[in-house]
TIZAFI-385486 format. One record per residue (C-alpha): residue number from 1; x, y, z negated. Coordinates in steps of 0.1 Angstrom, whole numbers, plus 5000, padded with zeros to 4 digits. Each point is the difference from the previous one (the first is absolute). Layout:
<tilums>
TILUM;NUM;X;Y;Z
...
</tilums>
This chain:
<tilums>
TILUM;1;5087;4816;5161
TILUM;2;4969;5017;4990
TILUM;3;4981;5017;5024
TILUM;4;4992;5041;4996
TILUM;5;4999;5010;5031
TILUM;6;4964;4986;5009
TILUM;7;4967;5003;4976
TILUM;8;4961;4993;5000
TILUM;9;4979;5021;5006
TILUM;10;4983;5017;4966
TILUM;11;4972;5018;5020
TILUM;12;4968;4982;4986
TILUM;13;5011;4991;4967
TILUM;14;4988;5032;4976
TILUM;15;5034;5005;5000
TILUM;16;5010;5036;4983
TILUM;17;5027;5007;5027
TILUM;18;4984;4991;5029
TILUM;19;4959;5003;5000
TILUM;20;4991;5033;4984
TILUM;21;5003;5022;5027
TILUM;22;4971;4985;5020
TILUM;23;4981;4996;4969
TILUM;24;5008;5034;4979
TILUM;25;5009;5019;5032
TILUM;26;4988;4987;5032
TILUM;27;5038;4996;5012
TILUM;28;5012;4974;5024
TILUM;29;5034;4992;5006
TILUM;30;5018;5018;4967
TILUM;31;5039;4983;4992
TILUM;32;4998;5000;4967
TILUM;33;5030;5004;4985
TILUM;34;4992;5017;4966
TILUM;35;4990;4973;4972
TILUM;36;5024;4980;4987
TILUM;37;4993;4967;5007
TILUM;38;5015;4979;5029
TILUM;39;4993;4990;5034
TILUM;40;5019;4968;5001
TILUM;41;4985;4962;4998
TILUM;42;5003;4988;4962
TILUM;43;5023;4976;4991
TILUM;44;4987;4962;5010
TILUM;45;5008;4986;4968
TILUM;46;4980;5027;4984
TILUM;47;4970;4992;5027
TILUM;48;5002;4962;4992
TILUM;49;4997;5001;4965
TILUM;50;4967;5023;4999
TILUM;51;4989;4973;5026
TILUM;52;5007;4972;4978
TILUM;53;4981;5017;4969
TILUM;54;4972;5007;5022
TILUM;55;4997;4963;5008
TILUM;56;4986;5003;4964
TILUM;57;4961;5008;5002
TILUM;58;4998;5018;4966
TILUM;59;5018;5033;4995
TILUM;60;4989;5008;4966
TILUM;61;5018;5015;4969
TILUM;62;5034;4989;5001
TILUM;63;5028;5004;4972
TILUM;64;5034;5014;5009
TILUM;65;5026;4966;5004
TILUM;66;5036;4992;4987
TILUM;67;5005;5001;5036
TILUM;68;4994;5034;5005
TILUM;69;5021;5013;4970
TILUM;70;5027;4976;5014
TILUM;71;5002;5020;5038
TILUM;72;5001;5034;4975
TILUM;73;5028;4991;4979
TILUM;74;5018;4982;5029
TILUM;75;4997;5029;5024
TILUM;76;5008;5028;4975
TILUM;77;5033;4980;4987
TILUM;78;5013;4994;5034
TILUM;79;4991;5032;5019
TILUM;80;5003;5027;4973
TILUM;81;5015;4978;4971
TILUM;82;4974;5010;4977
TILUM;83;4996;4976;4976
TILUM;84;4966;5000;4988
TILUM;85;4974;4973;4976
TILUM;86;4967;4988;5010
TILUM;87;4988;5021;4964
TILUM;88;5009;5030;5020
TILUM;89;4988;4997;5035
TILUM;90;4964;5014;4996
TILUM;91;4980;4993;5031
TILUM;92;4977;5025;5017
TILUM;93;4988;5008;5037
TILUM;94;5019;5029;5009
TILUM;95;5027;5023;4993
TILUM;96;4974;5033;5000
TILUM;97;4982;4981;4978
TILUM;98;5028;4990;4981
TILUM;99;5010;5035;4989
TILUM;100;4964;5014;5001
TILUM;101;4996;4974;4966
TILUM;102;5035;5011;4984
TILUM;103;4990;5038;5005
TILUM;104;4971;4996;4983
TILUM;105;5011;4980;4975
TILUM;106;5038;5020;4994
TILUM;107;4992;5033;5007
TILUM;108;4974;5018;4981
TILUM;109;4980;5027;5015
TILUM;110;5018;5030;4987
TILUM;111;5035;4983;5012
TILUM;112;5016;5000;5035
TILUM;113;5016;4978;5029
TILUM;114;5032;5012;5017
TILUM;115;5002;4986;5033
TILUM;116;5030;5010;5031
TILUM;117;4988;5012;5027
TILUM;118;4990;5000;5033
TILUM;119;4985;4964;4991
TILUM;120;4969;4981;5000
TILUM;121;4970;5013;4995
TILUM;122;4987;4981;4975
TILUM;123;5032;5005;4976
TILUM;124;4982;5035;4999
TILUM;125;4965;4991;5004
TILUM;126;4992;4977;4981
TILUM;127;5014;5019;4967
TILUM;128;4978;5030;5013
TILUM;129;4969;4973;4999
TILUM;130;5006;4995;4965
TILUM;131;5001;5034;4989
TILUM;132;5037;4998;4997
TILUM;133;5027;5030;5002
TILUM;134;5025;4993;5028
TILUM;135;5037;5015;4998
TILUM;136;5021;4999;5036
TILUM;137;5035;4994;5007
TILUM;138;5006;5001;5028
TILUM;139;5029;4978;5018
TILUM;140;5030;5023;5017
TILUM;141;5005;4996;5038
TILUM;142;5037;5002;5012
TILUM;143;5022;4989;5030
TILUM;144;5002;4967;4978
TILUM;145;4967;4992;4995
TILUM;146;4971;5002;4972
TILUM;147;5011;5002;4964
TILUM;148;4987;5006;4968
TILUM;149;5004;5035;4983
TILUM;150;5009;4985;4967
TILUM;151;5009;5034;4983
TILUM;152;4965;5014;5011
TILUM;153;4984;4966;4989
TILUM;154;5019;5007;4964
TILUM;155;4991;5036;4999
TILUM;156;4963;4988;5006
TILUM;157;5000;4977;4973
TILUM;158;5009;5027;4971
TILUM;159;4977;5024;5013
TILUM;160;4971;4978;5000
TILUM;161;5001;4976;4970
TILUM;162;4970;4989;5011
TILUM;163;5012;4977;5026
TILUM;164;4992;4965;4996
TILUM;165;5006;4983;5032
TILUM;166;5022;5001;5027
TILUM;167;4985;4981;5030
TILUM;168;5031;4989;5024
TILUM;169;4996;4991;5033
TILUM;170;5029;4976;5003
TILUM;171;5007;4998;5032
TILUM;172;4984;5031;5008
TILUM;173;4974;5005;5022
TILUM;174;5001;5021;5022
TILUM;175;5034;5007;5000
TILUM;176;5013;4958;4999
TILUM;177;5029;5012;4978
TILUM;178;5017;4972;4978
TILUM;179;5004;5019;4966
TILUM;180;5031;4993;4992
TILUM;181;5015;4987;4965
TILUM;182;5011;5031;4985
TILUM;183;4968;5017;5011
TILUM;184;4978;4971;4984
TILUM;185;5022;4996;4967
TILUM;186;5006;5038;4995
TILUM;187;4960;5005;5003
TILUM;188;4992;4971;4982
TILUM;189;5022;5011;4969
TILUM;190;4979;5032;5005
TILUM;191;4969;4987;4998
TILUM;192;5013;4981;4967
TILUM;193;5009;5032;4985
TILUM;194;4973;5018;5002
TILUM;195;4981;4973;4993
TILUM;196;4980;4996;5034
TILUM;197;4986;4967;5020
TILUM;198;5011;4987;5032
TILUM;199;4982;4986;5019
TILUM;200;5020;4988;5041
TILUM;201;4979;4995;5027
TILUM;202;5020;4973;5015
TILUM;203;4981;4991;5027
TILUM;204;5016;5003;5028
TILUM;205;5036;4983;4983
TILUM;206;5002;4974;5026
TILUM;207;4997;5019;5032
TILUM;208;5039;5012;5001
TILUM;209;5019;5012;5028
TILUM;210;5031;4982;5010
TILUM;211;5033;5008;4975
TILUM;212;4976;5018;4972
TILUM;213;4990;4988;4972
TILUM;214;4972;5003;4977
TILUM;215;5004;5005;4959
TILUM;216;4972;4991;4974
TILUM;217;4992;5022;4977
TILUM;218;5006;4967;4977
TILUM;219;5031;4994;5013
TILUM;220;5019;5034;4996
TILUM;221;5026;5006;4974
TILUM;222;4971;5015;4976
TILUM;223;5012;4991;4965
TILUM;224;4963;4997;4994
TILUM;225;4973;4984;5026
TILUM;226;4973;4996;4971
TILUM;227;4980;5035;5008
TILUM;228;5007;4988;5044
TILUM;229;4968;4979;5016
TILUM;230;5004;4990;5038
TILUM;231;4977;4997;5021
TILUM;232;5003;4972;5028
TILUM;233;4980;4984;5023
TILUM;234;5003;4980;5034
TILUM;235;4976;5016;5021
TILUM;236;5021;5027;5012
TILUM;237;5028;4976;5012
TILUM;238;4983;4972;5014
TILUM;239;4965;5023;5013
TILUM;240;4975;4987;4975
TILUM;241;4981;5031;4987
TILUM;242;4967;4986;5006
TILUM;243;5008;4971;4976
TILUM;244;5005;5024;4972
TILUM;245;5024;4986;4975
TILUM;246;5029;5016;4983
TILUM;247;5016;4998;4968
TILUM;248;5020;5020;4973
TILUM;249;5029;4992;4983
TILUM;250;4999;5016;4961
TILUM;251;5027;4987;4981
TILUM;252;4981;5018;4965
TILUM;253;4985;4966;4987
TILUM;254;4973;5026;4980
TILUM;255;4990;5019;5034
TILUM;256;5002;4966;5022
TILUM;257;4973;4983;4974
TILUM;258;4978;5038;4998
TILUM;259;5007;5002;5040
TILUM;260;4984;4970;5008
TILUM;261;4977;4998;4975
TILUM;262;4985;5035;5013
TILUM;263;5004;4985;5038
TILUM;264;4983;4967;4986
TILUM;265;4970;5024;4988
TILUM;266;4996;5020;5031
TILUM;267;5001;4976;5023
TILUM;268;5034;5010;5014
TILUM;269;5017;4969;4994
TILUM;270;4977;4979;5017
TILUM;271;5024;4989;5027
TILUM;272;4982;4989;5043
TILUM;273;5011;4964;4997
TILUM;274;5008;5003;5034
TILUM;275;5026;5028;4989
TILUM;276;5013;4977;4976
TILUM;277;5007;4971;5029
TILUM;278;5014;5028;5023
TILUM;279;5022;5009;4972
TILUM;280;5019;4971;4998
TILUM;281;5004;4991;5033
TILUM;282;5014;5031;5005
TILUM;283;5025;4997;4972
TILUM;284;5008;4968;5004
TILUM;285;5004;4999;5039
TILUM;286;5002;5035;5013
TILUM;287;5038;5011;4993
TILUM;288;5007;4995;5037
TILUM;289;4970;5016;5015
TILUM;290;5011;5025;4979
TILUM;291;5031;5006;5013
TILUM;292;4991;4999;5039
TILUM;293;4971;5025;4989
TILUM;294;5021;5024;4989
TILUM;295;5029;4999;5024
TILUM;296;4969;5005;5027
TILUM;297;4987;5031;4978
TILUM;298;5034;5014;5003
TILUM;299;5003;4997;5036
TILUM;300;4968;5016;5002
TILUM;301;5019;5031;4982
TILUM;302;5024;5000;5023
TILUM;303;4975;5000;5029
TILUM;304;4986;5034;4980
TILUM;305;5031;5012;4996
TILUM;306;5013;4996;5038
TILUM;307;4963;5010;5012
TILUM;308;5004;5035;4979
TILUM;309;5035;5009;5013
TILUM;310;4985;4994;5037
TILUM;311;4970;5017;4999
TILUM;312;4996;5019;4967
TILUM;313;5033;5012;4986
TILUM;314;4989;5030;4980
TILUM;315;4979;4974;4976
TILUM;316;5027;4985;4974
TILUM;317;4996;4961;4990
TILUM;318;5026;4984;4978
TILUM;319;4994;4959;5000
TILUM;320;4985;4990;4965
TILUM;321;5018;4976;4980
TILUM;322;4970;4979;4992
TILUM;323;4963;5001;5005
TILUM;324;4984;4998;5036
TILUM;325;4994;5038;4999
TILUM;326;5012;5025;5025
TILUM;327;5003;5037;4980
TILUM;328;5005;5027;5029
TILUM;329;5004;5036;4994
TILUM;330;4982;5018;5028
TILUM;331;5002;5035;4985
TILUM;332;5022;5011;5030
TILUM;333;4972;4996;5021
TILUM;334;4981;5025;4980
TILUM;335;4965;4976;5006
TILUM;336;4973;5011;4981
TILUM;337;4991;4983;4968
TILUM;338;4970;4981;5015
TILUM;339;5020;4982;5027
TILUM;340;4998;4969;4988
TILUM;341;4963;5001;5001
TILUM;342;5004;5016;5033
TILUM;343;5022;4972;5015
TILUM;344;4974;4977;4989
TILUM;345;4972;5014;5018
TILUM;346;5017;5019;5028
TILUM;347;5031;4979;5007
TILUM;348;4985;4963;4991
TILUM;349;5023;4991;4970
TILUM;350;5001;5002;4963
TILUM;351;5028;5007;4978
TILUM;352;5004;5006;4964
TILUM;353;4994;5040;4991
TILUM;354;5032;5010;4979
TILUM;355;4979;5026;4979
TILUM;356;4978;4965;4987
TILUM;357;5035;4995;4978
TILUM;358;5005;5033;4986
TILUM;359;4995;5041;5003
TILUM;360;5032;5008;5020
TILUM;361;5002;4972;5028
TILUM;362;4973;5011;5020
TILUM;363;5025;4999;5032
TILUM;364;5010;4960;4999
TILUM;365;4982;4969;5007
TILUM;366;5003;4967;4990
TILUM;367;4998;4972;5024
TILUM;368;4995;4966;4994
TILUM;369;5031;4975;5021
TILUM;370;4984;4970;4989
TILUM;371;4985;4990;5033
TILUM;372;5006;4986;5037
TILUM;373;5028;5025;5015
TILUM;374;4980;5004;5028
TILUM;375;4968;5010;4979
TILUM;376;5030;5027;4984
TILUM;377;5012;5010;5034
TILUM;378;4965;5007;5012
TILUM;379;4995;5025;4967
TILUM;380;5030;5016;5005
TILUM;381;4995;5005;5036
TILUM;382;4960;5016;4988
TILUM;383;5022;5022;4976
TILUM;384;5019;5015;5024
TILUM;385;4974;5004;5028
TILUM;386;4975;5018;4976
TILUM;387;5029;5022;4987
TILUM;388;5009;5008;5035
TILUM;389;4966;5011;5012
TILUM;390;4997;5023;4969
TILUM;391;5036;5014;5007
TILUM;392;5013;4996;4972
TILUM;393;5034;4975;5016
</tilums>
């Protein structure tokens, strides 16, 4: 059994999460429970081997190994069963970066992205930094769940030929739906039709809830995959962000060899060595911490969920089916739209502002699960207090 429960301090250590708001804001004592990275202890094995390579006292350029194709095609067969060549893994140091490259080199400036929202930011941003048109569909909210809105998403499509890309958050973030089969093949088959890329975020693929399940784009029933590149990477699962390595999978031979050769030329490709050890420690002997992670991340939802029905009924929470990501609706509450900053400064913790992932969701938050319970309990418990002294519960 791994161990979840307990965690090193990150106080000290430049760390994003943890250190800004005595450095940006003169704050001491914020739970930060916003960004998504995690508060658990990495995997040992994954600790061990960047040890080992460190032993070595030269870190200079280093060329992606066999070995770290291997833990790609391994993983992605016997997780996902995607089925994937070492000619069409094309390395790079993360997924933002990843699609930033294949916008600018798929879309032209005059043609447009269609991404579903709420979702994050950077699906949206980053075409906006590019000087590219973004079309929204938005995903439906029912009793059920979050789904796509596949007759909008066609309807889209013939009105605006110009669509060239559909960026898919797959799972989605914020939301942690699994797309489902039908949903995936159906918009896939779209996306063929009107002759459009996509391009799945699928970082957050291994983080699933118990009895879900997640689909790759490349494994749907899509009668074509050729025009579908998936993006993939470790650090999500296993808490590696700083080591900044990811990969896509692009199963065109002709846009693997232009994909890599414009990564090769900008420098994207040029993989942290110490990314590249992580990797395959983590694919090669992280299937159980896996596991225990995400059982703890679920009890952590359930913690949410019970905590909400005690104390905060009137805010609406359904457990995610992957991802680490808490989406609440608070809208009952009728908060203004700058809690979230408000919490933060008045109330001592940080969430994610719902309005960051789209006009419309001003009234939800996004909080990060992927911690200590008692560093969860402790936001919560700042949540409610700060809501209580501004009368709004």
């Amino acid at each position: 059994m791994y161990q979840f429960d307990q965690a090193h301090s990150r106080i000290g250590t430049n760390t994003t999460k943890w250190d800004r708001y005595s450095t940006k804001w003169n704050l001491e004592d914020v739970i930060p429970l916003w960004v998504a990275d995690m508060d658990f202890d990495c995997l040992q094995d994954i600790t061990q081997a960047l040890i080992e390579r460190a032993k070595h006292p030269i870190y200079g350029y280093t060329d992606v190994s066999q070995q770290v194709y291997d833990a790609i095609i391994t993983w992605e067969k016997e997780r996902h069963g995607v089925s994937i060549q070492p000619s069409q893994i094309v390395m790079n140091t993360g997924v933002v970066y990843g699609f930033y490259t294949l916008i600018d080199m798929l879309v032209k400036p005059h043609e447009k992205v269609i991404v579903q929202s709420p979702v994050y930011p950077p699906f949206f941003n980053t075409p906006y930094t590019l000087q590219r048109d973004v079309v929204f569909n938005p995903l439906i909210h029912d009793e059920s769940g979050w789904h796509m809105d596949l007759a909008g998403f066609e309807t889209l499509l013939k009105a605006n030929p110009d669509i060239r890309m559909f960026i898919l958050c797959n799972p989605h973030n914020p939301s942690g739906q699994c797309h489902s089969m039908e949903e995936l093949t159906k918009v896939i088959e779209l996306c063929a039709q009107y002759d459009v890329w996509v391009v799945s975020d699928e970082i957050h693929a291994d983080i699933i809830m118990p009895n879900q399940k997640h689909i790759s784009a490349l494994a749907s029933d899509a009668t074509n995959d050729q025009h579908v590149i998936v993006l993939g990477s470790p650090t999500k699962t296993f808490n590696l962000a700083g080591l900044k390595i990811s990969y896509a999978l692009v199963k065109d031979e002709q846009l693997a060899q232009e994909f890599a050769a414009k990564a090769k030329a900008s420098g994207l490709s040029s993989i942290n060595l110490f990314g590249m050890e992580a990797l395959i420690a983590a694919y090669s002997k992280g299937a159980k911490w896996n596991q225990e992670c995400c059982a703890y991340i679920y009890e952590n939802f359930c913690y949410v969920k019970q905590f909400l029905a005690e104390h905060m009924p009137q805010v609406r929470f359904e457990i995610p089916q992957a991802t680490y990501l808490a989406w609440l609706d608070v809208s009952a509450l009728h908060v203004p739209d700058d809690f979230v900053d408000r919490l933060k400064f008045e109330g001592h913790v940080e969430f994610q502002a719902g309005g960051n992932f789209g006009k419309g969701y001003e009234q939800w938050l996004r909080i990060n699960c992927a911690c200590p319970r008692t560093t969860l309990a402790q936001g919560l418990q700042r949540m409610k207090t700060w809501m209580q002294q501004n009368h709004f519960l």
